[in-house]
C-alpha positions as CSV (number, residue, x, y, z in Angstrom):
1,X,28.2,23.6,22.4
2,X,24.6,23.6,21.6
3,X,22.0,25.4,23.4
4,X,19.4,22.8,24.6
5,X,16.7,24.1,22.9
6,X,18.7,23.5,19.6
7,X,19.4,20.4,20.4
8,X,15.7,20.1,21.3
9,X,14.3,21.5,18.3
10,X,17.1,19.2,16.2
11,X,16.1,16.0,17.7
12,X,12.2,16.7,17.1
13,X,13.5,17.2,13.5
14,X,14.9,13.9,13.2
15,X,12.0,12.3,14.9
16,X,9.2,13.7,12.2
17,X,11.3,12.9,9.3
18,X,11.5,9.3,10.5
19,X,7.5,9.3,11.5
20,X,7.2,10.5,8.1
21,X,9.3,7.7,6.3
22,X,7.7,4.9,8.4
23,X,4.5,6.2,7.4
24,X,5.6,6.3,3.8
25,X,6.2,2.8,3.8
26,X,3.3,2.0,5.6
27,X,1.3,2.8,2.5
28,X,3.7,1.7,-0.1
29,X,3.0,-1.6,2.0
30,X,-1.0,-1.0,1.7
31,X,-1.1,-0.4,-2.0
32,X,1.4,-3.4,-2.8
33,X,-1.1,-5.1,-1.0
34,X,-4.6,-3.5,-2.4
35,X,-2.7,-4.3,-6.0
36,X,-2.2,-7.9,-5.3
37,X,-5.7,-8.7,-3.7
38,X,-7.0,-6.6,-6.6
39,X,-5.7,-8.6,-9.1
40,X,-6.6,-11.6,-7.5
41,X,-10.3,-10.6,-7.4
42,X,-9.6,-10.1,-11.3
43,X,-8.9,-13.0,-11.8
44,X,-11.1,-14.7,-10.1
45,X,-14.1,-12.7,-11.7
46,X,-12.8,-13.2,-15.1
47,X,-12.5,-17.0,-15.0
48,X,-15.8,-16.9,-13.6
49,X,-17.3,-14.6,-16.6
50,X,-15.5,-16.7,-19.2
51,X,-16.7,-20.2,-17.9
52,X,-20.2,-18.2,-17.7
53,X,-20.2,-17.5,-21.3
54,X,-18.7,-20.4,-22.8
55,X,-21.7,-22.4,-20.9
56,X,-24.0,-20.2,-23.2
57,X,-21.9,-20.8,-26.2
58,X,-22.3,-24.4,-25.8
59,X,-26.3,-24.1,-25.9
């Protein structure tokens, strides 16, 4: 059998390799979501700059 502090020093292990992928997918999440409100704002601003400069065409 396993010495307790293997078992220990096993389970603290497991435990940072999980923190670690949770936090992986904690940013994954973030910059899905920075992308999409990113190219929202985009969007936005260029319908804005187009309707902007076909008013000055027009004059």
């Amino acid at each position: 059998t396993r010495s307790l502090s293997e078992e220990r020093k096993s389970l603290k292990e497991e435990l940072n390799n999980i923190l670690f992928i949770q936090e992986r997918a904690a940013r994954m999440k973030s910059k899905i979501q920075w992308a999409k409100l990113g190219d929202a704002n985009t969007r936005v601003l260029y319908t804005l700059f187009s309707a902007r400069k076909s008013e000055e065409f027009i004059v």
